[in-house]
LUMNUBA-147413 format. One record per residue (C-alpha): residue in three letters; z, x, y. Coordinates in Angstrom, 3 decimals, padded with zeros to 6 digits, always signed. Example, Ala and Ser with C-alpha at 12.3 -4.5 7.8 and 13.67 -1.06 7.14 Angstrom:
@type:ALA&pz:+007.800&px:+012.300&py:-004.500 .
@type:SER&pz:+007.140&px:+013.670&py:-001.060 .
***
This chain:
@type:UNK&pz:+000.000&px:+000.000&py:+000.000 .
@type:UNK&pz:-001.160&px:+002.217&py:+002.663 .
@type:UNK&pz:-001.675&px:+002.393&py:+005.836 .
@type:UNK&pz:-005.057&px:+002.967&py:+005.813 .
@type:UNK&pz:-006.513&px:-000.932&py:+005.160 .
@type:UNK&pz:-009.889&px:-000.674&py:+005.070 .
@type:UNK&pz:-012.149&px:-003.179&py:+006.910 .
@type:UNK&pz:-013.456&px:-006.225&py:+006.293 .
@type:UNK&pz:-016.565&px:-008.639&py:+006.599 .
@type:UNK&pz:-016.216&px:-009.910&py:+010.104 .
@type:UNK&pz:-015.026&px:-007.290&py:+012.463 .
@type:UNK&pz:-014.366&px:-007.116&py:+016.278 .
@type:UNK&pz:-017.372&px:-005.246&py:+018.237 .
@type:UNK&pz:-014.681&px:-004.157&py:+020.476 .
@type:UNK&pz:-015.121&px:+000.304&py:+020.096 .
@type:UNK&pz:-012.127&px:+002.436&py:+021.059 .
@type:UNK&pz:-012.141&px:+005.937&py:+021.336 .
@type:UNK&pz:-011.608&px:+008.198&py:+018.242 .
@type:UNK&pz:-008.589&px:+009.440&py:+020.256 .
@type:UNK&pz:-006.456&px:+006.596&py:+019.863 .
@type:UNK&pz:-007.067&px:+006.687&py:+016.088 .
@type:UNK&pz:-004.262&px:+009.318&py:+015.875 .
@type:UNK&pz:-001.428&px:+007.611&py:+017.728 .
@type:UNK&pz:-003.019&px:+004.629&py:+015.691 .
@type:UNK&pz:-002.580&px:+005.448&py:+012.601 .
@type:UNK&pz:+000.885&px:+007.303&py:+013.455 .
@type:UNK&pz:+002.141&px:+003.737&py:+014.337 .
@type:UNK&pz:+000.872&px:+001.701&py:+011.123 .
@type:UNK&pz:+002.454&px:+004.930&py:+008.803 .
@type:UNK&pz:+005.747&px:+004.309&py:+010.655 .
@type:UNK&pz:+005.932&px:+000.662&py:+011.156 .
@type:UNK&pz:+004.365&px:+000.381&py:+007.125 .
@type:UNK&pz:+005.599&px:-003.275&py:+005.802 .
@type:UNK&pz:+007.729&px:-000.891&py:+003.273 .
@type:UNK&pz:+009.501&px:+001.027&py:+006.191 .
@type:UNK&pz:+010.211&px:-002.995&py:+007.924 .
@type:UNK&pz:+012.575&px:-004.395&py:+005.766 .
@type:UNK&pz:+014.950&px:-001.027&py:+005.480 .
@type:UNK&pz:+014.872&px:-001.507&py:+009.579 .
@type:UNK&pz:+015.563&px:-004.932&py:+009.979 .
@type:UNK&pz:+018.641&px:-004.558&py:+007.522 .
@type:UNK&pz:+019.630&px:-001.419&py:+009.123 .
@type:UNK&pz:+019.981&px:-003.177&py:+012.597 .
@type:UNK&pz:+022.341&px:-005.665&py:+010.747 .
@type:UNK&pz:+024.492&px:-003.312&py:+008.904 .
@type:UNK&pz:+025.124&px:-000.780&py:+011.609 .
@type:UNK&pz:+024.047&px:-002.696&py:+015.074 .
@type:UNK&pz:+024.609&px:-005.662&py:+015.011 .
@type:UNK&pz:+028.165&px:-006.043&py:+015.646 .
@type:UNK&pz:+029.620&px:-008.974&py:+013.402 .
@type:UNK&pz:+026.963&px:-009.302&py:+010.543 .
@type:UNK&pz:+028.675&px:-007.316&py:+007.810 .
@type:UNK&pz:+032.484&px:-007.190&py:+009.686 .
@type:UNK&pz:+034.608&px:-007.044&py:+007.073 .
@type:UNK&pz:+032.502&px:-004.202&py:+004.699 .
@type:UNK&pz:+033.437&px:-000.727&py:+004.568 .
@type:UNK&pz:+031.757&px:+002.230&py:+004.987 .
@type:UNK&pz:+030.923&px:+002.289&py:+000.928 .
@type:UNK&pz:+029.638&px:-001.107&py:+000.854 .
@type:UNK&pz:+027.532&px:-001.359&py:+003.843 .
@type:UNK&pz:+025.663&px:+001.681&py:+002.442 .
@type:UNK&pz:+025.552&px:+000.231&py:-001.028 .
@type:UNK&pz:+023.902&px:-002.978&py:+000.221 .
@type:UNK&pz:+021.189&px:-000.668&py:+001.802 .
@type:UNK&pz:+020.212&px:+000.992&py:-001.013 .
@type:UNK&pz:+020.052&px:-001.997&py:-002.632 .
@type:UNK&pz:+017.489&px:-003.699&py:-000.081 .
@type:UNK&pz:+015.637&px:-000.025&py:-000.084 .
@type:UNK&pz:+015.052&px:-000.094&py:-003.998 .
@type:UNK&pz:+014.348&px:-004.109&py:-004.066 .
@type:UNK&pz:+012.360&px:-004.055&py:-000.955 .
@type:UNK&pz:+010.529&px:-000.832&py:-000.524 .
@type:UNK&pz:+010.522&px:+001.600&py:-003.772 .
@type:UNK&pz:+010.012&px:-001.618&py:-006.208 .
@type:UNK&pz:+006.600&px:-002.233&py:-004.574 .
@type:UNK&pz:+005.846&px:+001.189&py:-004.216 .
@type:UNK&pz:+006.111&px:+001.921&py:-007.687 .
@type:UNK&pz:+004.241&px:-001.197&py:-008.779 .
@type:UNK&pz:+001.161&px:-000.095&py:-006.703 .
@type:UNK&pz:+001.500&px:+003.143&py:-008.044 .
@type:UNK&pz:+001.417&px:+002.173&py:-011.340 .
@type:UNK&pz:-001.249&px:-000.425&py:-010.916 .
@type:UNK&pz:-003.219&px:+002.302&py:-009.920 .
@type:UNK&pz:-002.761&px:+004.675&py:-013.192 .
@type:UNK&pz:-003.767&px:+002.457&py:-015.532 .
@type:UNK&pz:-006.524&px:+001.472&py:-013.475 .
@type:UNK&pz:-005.502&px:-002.319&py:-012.323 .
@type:UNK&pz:-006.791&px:-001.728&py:-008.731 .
@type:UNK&pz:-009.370&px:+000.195&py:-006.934 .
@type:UNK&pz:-007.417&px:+001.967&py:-004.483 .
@type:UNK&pz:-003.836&px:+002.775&py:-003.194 .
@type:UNK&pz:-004.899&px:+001.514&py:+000.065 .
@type:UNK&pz:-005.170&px:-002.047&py:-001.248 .
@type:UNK&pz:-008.904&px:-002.383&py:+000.054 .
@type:UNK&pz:-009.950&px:-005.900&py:-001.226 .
@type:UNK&pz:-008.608&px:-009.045&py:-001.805 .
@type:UNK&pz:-008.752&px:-008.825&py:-005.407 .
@type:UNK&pz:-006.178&px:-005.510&py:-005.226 .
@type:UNK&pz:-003.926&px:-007.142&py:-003.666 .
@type:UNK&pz:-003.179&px:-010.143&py:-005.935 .
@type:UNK&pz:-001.084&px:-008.832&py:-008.260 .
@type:UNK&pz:+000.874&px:-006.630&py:-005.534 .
@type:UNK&pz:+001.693&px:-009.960&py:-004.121 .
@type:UNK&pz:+002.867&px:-011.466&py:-006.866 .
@type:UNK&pz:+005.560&px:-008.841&py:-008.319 .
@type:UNK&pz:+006.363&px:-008.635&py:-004.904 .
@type:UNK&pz:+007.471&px:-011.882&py:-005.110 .
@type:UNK&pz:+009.700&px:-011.264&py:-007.596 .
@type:UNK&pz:+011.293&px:-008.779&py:-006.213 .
@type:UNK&pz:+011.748&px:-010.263&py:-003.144 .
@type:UNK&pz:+012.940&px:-013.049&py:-004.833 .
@type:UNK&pz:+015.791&px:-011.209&py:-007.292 .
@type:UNK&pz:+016.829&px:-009.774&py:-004.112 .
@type:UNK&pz:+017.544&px:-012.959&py:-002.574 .
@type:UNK&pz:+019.129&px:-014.366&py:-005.715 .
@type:UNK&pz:+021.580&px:-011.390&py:-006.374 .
@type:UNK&pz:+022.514&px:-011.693&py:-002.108 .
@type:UNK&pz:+022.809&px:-015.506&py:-002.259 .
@type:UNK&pz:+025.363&px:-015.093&py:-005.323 .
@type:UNK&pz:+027.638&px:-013.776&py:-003.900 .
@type:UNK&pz:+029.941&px:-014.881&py:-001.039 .
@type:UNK&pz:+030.139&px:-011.620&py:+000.637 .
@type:UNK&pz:+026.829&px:-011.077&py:+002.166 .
@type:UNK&pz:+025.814&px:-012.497&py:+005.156 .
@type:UNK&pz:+023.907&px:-015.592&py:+005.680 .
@type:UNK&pz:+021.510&px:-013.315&py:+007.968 .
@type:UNK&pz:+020.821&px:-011.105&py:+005.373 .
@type:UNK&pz:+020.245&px:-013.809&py:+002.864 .
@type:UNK&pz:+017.711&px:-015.580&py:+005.427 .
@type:UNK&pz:+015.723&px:-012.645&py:+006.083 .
@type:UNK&pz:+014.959&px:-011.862&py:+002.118 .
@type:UNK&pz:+014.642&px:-015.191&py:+001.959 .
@type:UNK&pz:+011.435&px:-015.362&py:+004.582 .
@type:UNK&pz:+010.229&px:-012.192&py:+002.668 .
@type:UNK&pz:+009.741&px:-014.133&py:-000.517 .
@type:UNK&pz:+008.553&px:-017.416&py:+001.172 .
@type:UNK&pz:+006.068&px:-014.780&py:+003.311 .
@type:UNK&pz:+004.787&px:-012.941&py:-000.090 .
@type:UNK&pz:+004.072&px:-016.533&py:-001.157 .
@type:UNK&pz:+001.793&px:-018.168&py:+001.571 .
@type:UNK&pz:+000.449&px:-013.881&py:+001.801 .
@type:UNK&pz:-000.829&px:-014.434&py:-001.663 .
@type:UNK&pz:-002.432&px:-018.083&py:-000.815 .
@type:UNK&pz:-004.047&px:-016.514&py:+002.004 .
@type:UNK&pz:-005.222&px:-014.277&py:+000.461 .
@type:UNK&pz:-007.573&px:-016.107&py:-001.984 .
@type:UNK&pz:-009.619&px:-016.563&py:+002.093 .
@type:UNK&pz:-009.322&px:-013.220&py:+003.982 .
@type:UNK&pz:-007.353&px:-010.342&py:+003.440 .
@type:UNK&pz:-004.522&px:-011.030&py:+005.798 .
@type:UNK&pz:-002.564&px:-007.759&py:+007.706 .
@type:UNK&pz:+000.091&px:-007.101&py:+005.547 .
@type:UNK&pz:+001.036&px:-005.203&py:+008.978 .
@type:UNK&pz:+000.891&px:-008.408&py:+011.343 .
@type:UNK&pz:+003.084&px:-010.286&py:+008.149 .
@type:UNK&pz:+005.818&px:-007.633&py:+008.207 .
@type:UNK&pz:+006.394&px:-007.179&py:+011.683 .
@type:UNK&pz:+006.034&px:-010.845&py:+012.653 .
@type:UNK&pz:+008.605&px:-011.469&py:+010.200 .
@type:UNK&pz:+010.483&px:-008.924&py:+011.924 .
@type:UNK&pz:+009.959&px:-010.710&py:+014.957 .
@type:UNK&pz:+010.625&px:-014.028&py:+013.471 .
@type:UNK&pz:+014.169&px:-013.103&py:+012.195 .
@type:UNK&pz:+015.306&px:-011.225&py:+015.507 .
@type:UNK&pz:+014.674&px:-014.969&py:+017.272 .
@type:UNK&pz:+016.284&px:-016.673&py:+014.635 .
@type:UNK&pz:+019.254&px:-014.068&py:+015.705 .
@type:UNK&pz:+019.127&px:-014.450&py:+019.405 .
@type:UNK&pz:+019.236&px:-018.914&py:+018.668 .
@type:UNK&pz:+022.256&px:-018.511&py:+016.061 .
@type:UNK&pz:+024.078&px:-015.829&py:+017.836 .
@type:UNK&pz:+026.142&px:-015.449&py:+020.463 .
@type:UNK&pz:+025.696&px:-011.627&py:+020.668 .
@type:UNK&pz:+023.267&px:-010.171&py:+023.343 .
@type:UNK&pz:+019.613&px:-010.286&py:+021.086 .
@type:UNK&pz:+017.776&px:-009.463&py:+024.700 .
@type:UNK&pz:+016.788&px:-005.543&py:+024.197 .
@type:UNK&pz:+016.171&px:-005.451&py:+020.167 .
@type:UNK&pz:+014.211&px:-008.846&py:+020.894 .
@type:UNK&pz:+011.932&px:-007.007&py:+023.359 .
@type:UNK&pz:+011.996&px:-003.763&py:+021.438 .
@type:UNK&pz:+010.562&px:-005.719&py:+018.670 .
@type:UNK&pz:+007.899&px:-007.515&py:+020.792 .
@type:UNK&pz:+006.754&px:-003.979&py:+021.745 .
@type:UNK&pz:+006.808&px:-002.694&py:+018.470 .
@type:UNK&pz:+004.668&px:-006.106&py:+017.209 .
@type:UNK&pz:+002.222&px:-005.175&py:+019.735 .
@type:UNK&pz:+001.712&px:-001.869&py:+019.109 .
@type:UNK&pz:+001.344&px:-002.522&py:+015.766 .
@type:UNK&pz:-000.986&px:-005.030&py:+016.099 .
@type:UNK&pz:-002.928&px:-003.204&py:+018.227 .
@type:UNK&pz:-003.235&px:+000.013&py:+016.280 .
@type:UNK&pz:-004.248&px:-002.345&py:+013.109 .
@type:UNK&pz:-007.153&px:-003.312&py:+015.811 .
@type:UNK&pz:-008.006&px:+000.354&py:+016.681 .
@type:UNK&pz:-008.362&px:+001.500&py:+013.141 .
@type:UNK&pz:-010.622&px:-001.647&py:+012.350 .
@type:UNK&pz:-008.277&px:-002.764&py:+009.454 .
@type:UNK&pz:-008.865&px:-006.475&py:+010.217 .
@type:UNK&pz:-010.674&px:-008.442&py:+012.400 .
@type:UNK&pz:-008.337&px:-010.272&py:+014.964 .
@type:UNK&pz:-007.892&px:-013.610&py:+013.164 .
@type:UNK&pz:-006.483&px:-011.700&py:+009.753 .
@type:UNK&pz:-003.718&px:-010.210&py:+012.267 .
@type:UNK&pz:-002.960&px:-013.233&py:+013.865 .
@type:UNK&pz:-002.570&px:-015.239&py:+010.641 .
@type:UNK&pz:-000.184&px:-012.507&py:+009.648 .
@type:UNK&pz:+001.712&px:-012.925&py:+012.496 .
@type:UNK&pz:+001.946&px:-016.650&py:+012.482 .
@type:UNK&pz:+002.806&px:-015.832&py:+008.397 .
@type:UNK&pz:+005.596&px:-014.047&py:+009.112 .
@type:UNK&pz:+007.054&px:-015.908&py:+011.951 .
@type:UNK&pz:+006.896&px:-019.038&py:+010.519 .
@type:UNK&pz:+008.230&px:-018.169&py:+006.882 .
@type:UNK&pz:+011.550&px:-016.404&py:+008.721 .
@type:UNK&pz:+012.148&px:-019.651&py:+011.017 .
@type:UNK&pz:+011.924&px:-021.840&py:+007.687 .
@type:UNK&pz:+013.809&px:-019.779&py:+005.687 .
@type:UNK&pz:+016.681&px:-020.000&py:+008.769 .
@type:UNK&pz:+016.490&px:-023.667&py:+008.089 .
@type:UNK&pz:+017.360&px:-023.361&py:+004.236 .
@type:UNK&pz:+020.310&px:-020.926&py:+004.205 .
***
């Protein structure tokens, strides 16, 4: 699941210079839809201030590797293997038909993540919302992608965006500066997606509307 989407059909005539391929590509290595999750969670373990009051040092680093290995190294190793024996084309995910199974085991991991969190009365119902969306967002990412191949990019960090506004309505604390840091970051992204001519504009928008949407209805079920 790289970086590096390659493009498809329909793309934007828009040319940029080869110059802001760099910084481009800089941004979609760093702000990956592996890297999101272990950020988002991050923020809530160590930031934000009442989220996980009550955990000690040893648990608050135990839940991260746990959201690390469910959310980021799980999916990484699938693609990896998919790619030894020869189940997809590329590491980079290049077609629809790559991505399909991808999709689906992240689902499941997503999903046992969510389960093992919901469980048990100790985690937050933040944290528990968030993997929630993630599973909800793998879901409609896998029915849209049997019509484009939507930015996995524009679905992770409009997720993140998504969750950080379901924050700022449910919580009292100040959500104003990691709120706009996000925005920024969302647009960046976004535009560096359009720079490297990964998607045409209406597969990033569809991710972004993806992942807004699934976090806002996953608020609604926890």
């Amino acid at each position: 699941m790289s970086s590096s989407e390659q493009p498809s059909t329909a793309q934007s005539t828009v040319s940029f210079s080869k110059w802001l391929r760099y910084p481009a590509s800089l941004i979609s290595y760093v702000f990956h839809p592996l890297f999101v999750p272990i950020f988002v969670v991050y923020f809530l373990i160590y930031i934000q201030p009442t989220a996980f009051t009550g955990f000690s040092a040893g648990q608050k680093l135990q839940t991260l590797i746990i959201v690390i290995i469910n959310l980021s190294v799980y999916p990484l190793l699938t693609v990896l293997l998919l790619k030894a024996v020869k189940f997809i084309d590329s590491l980079f995910l290049k077609t629809q038909k790559d991505r399909i199974i991808p999709y689906i085991a992240c689902g499941i991991f997503f999903f046992w993540a969510y389960t093992v969190f919901k469980e048990q009365d100790r985690y937050p119902n933040a944290l528990i919302s968030y993997v929630l969306g993630l599973f909800i967002a793998s879901s409609a990412a896998l029915l849209a992608n049997i019509y484009c191949k939507v930015s996995m990019h524009a679905i992770g960090v409009g997720g993140w965006l998504g969750f950080f506004w379901v924050l700022m309505i449910n919580n009292s604390m100040l959500m104003s500066w990691p709120l706009s840091l996000v925005i920024l970051i969302t647009g960046m992204v976004c535009t560096a997606r359009m720079v490297l001519k990964a998607h045409p504009p209406f597969e990033i928008y569809l991710g972004l509307v993806i992942g807004l949407a699934t976090q806002i209805a996953a608020s609604y079920f926890v």
